[in-house]
C-alpha positions as CSV (number, residue, x, y, z in Angstrom):
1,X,0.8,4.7,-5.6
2,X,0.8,8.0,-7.8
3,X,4.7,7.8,-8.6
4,X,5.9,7.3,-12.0
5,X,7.7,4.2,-10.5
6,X,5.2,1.6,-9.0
7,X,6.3,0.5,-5.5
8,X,10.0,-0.4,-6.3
9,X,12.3,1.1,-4.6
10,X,14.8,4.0,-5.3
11,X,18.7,3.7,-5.6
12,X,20.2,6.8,-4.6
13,X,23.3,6.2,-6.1
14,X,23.0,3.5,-9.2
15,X,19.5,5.2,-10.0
16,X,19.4,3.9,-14.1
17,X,20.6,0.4,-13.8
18,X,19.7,-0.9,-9.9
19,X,16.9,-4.0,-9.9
20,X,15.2,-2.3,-7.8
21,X,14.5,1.2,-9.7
22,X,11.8,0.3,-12.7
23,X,12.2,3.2,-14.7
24,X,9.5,3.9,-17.9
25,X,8.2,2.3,-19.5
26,X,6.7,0.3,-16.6
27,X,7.4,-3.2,-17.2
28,X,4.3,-5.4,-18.2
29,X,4.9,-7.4,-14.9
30,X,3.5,-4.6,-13.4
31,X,-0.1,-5.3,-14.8
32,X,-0.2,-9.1,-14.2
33,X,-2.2,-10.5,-11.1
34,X,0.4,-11.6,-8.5
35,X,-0.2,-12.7,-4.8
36,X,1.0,-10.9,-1.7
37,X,3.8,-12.9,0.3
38,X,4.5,-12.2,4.1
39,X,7.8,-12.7,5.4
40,X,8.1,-12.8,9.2
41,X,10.9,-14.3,11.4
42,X,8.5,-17.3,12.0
43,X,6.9,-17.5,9.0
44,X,5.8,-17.2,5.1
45,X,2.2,-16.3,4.6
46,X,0.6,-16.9,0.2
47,X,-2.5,-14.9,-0.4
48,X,-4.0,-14.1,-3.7
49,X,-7.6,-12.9,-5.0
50,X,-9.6,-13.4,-8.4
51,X,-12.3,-11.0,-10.0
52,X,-15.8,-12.1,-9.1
53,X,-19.4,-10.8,-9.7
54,X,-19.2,-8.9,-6.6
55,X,-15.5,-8.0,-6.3
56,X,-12.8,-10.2,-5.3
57,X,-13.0,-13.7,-4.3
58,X,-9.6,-15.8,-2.3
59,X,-7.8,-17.2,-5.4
60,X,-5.3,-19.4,-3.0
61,X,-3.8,-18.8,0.2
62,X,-1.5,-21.2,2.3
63,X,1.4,-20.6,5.6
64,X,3.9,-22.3,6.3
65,X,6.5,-21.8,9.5
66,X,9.9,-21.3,8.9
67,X,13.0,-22.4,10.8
68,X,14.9,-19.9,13.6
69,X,17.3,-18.2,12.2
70,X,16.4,-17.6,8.4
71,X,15.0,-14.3,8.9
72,X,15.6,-12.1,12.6
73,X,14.5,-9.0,13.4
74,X,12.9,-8.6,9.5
75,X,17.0,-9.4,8.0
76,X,17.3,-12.1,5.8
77,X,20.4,-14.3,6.9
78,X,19.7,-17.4,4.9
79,X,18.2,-16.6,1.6
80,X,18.8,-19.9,0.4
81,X,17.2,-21.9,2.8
82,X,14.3,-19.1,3.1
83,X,14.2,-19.8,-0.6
84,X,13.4,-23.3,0.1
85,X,10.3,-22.3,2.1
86,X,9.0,-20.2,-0.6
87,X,9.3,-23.0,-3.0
88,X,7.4,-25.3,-0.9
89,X,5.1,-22.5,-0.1
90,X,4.2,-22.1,-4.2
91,X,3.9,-25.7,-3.9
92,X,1.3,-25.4,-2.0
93,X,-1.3,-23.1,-3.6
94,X,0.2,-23.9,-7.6
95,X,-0.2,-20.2,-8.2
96,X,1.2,-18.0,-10.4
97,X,4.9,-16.6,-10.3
98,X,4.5,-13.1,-9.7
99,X,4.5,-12.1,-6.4
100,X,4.4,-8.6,-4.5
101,X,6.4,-8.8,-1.0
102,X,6.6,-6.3,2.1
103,X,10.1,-5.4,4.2
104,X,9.6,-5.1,7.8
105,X,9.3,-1.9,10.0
106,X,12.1,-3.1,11.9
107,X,14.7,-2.0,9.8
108,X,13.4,0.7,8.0
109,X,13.2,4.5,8.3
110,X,9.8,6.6,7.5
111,X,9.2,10.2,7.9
112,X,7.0,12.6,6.1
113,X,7.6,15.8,3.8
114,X,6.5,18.7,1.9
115,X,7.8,19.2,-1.2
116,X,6.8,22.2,-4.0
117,X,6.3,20.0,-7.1
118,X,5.0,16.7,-7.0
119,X,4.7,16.3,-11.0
120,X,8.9,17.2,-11.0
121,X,10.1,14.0,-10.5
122,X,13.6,14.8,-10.8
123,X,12.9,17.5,-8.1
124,X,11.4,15.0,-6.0
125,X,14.3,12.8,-5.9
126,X,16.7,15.1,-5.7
127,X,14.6,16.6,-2.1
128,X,14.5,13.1,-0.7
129,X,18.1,12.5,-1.1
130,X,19.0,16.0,0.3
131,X,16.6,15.1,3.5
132,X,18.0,11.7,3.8
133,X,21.5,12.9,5.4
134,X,19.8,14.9,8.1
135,X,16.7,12.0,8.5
136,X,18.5,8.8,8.2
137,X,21.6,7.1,9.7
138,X,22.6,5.6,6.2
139,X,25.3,7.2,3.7
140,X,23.6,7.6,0.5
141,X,25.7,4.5,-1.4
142,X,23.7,2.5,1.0
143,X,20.1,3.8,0.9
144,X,17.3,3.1,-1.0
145,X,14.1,4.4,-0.4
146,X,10.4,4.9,-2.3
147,X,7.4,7.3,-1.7
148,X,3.6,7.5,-1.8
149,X,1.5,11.2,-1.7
150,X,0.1,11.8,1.1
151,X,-1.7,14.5,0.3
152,X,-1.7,17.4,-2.5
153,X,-2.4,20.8,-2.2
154,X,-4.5,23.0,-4.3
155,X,-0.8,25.3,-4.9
156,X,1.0,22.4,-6.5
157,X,2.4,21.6,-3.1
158,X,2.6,17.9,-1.7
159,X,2.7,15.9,1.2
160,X,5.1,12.7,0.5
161,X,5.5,9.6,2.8
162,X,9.0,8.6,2.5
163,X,10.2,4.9,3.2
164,X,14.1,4.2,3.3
165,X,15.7,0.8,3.8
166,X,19.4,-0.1,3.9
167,X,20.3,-1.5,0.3
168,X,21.9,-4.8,2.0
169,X,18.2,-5.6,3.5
170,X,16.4,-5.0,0.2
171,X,18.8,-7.2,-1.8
172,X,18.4,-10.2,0.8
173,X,15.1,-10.3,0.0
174,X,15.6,-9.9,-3.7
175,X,18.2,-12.9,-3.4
176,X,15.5,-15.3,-1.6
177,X,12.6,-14.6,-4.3
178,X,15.2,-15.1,-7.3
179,X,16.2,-18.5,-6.2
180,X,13.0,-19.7,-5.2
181,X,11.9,-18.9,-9.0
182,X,9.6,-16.2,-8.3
183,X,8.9,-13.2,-10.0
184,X,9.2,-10.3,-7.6
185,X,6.6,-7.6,-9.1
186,X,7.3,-5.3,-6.0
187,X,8.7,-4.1,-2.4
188,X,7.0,-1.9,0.4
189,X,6.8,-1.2,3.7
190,X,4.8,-3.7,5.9
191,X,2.8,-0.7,7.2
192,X,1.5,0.5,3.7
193,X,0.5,-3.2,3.1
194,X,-1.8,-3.6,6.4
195,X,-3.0,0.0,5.6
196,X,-3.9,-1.0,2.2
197,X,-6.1,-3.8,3.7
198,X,-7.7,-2.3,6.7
199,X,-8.6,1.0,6.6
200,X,-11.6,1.8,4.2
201,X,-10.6,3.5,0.8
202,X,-13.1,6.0,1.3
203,X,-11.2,6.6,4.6
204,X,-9.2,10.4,5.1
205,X,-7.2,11.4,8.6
206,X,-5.0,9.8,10.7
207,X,-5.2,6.2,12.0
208,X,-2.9,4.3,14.5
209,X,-2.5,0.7,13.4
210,X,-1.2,-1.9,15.7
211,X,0.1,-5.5,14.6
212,X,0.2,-7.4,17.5
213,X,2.1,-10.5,16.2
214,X,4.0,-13.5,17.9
215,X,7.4,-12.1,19.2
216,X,6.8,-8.1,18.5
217,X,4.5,-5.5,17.6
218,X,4.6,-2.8,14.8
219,X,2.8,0.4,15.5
220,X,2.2,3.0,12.7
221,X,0.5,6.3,12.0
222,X,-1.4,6.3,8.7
223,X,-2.3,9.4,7.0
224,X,-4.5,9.3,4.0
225,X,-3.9,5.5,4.2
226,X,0.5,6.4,3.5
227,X,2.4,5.3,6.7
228,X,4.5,8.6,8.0
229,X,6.0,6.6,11.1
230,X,6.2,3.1,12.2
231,X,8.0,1.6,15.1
232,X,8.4,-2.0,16.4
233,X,8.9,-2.2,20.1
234,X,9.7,-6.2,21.7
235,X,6.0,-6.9,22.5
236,X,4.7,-9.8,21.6
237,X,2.1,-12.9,22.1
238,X,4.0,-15.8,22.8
239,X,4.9,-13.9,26.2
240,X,1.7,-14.2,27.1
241,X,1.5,-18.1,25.2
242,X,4.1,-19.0,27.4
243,X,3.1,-17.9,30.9
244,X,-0.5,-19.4,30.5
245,X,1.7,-22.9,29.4
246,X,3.7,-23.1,32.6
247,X,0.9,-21.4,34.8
248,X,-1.9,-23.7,33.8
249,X,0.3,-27.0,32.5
250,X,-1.1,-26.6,29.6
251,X,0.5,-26.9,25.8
252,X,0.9,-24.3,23.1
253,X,-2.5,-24.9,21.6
254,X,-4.5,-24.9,24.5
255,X,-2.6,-22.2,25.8
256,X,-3.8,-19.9,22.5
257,X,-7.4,-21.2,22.8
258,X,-7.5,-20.1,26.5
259,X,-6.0,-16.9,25.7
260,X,-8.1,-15.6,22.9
261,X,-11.5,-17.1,25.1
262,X,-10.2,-15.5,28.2
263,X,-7.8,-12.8,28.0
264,X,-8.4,-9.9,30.1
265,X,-12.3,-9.1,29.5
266,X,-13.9,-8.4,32.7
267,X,-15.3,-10.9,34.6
268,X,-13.3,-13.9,32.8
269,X,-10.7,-16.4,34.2
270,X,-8.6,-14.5,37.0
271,X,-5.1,-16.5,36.5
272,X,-5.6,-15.7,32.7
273,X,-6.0,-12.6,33.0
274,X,-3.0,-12.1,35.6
275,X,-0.8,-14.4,33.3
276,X,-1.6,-11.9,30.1
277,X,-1.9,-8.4,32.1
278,X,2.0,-7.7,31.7
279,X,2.1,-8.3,27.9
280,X,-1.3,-6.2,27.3
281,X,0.0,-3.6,29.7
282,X,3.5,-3.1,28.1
283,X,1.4,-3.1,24.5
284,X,-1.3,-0.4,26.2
285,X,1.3,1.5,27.3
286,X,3.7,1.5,23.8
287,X,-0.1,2.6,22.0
288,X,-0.6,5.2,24.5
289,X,2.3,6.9,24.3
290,X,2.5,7.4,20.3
291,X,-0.9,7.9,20.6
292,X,-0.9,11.1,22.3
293,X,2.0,12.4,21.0
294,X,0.6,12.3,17.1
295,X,-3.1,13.3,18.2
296,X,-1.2,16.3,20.1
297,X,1.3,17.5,17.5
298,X,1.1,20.8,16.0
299,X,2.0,22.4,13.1
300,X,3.6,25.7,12.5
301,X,0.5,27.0,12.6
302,X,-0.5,26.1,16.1
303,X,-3.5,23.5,14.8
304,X,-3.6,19.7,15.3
305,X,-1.6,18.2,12.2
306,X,-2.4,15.0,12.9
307,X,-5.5,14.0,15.2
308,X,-5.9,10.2,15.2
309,X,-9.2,9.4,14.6
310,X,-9.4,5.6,15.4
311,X,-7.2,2.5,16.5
312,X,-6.9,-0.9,14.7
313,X,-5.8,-3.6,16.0
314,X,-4.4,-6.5,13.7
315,X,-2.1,-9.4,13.6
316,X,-2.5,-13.2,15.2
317,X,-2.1,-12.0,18.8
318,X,-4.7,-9.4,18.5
319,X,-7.4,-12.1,19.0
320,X,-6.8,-11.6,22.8
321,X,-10.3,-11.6,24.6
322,X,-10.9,-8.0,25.8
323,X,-7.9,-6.4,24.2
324,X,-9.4,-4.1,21.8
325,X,-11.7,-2.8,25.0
326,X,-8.2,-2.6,27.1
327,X,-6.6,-0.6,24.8
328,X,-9.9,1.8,24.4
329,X,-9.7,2.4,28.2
330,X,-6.5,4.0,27.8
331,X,-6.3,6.2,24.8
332,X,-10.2,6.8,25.5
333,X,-10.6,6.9,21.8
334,X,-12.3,4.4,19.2
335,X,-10.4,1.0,19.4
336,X,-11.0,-2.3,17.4
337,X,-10.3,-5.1,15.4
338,X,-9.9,-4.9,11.7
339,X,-11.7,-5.6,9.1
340,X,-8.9,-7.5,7.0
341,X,-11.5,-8.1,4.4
342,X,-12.8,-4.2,4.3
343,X,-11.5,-3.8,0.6
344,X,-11.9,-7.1,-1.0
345,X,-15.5,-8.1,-0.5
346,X,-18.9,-7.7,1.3
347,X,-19.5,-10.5,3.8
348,X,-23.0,-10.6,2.3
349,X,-22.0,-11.7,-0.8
350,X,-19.3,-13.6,-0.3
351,X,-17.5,-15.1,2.9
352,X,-13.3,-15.9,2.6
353,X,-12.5,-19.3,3.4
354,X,-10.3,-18.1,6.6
355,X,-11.1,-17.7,10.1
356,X,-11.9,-14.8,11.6
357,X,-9.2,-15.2,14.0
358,X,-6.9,-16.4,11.1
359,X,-7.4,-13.6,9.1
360,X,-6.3,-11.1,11.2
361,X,-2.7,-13.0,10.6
362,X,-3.3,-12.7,7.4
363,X,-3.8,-8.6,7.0
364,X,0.1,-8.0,5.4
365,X,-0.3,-10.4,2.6
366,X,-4.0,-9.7,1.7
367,X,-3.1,-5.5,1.6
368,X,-0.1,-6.7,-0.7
369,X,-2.6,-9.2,-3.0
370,X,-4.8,-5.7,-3.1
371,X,-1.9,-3.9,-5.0
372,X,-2.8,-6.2,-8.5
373,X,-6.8,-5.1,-8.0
């Protein structure tokens, strides 16, 4: 992040004194080591990294489900019993305070735009919170939003990825991490966390991420690794979970361990395949669509603005046999599995004490440990 405020977010109307605006000098909490915590509606997900010889090493990680209810559809409606998960989470992993966290796409509102002078601050701000009334269904006493550069121009011009989240959303999770005793350090966007961990540094275009996760599934374009539209659409793998348990009489476990051997590769189980080909298809379809519509779009100069180069699948659900060749099939472009691990270490040096499969789950928090590196 290249803005003179590190990953907090903006108040566009109590700009000097909010909690969330860190304004210089930036505070030494800033510069400490703090782990990356994932929030979903099922769960809370602990993952920090240490310096090693050869790059960074898995410091402590741990998960830990949380009850129905606390958190739905990425809103915090119990911040005091969610606090009590985070508590026993740091129990867990007898880490340090200082944590960074991620808000969920679900709520939030990201476009991109140009502006003439990146190095104006003041200018900057004032842009964004002229955009917001024609961008954003949120009056300004009730916006807050933050930025990363998406690209800069050799005229002093600048592409900016904006993120805006209703203040009510952003103080929820504030509440939970002051009462569980943890230091928050910072808030993004889920997308820029995942894009932080999966796509290579060295990486430049466009990307479409996918996280296939448990109830839904959050799909965003990445441009210079800066998300510059997300969605979530209702798309998720306990669908499929369930239908293999009443289809096969099977329970949850085996029903996960038949749908990641399975799935829908060619030539596998046929009532697997049948009992997961509704999910993947919904999910195919939902890729697809923003898919060609960001590899298609044009500038005002008639030229592709945004060709998407490659596909990555993450998230727990993404270990469905067959599903990164599924999704290949119909966007006929480079699909896979990511790397979680891509910008942390070199599996021939040293190999994380998580699953493959696990990891996957585990893309959110590790991008967000990556912030302190």
């Amino acid at each position: 992040m290249q803005t003179p405020v590190r990953g907090a977010f903006r108040d566009s109307t109590d700009w000097k004194h909010n909690a969330f605006a860190r304004a210089f000098p930036i505070p030494d909490t800033l510069s400490v080591r703090a782990a990356g915590v994932d929030i979903s509606d099922s769960s809370v997900k602990w993952l920090s990294l240490k310096e090693a010889p050869t790059g960074w090493e898995i410091n402590a990680f741990a998960q830990v489900p949380i009850e129905s209810g606390l958190v739905e559809g990425g809103i915090v409606r119990d911040a005091e019993r969610l606090a009590d998960a985070l508590k026993k989470l740091k129990e867990q992993v007898e880490d340090d305070v200082y944590v960074h966290a991620a808000l969920p796409e679900e709520v939030a509102y990201v476009f991109s735009m140009h502006v003439s002078s990146i190095d104006d601050f003041s200018q900057v701000r004032n842009l964004i919170e002229f955009e917001l009334e024609g961008r954003v269904p949120l009056t300004l006493d009730n916006a807050v939003f933050d930025y990363d550069i998406v690209e800069r121009h050799s005229d002093g011009n600048a592409e900016i990825g904006v993120t805006v989240f209703p203040r009510d959303v952003v103080e929820g999770y504030e509440k939970a991490f002051h009462l569980a005793g943890l230091e928050l350090v910072s808030l993004e966007i889920e997308a820029r966390s995942i894009a932080r961990a999966i796509v290579p540094r060295s990486t430049k275009g466009v990307a479409l991420i996918a996280d296939f996760g448990r109830a839904r599934t959050g799909i965003a374009i990445i441009k210079s690794g800066v998300p510059i539209f997300t969605s979530t659409v209702s798309v998720g793998g306990d669908a499929m979970t369930q239908v293999i348990m009443e289809k096969m009489k099977v329970d949850e476990e085996k029903a996960e361990e038949i749908k990641n051997e399975f799935g829908i590769a060619p030539g596998k189980d046929q009532k697997v395949s049948e009992a997961v080909s509704g999910t993947a298809g919904a999910l195919a379809d939902e890729i697809t669509r923003h898919y060609q519509y960001w590899d298609a779009k044009r500038d005002e100069h008639g030229e592709r603005s945004t060709p998407v180069r490659q596909v990555l699948l993450c998230g727990g659900s993404s270990n469905l046999k067959g599903l990164p060749e599924y999704i290949a099939g119909r966007v006929h472009d480079r699909t896979q599995r990511a790397n979680v691990w891509v910008n942390v270490c070199d599996f021939d040096t040293y190999i994380p004490p998580i699953t493959k499969n696990h990891s996957l789950g585990y893309a959110t928090a590790i991008g967000l440990a990556l912030r302190s590196v």
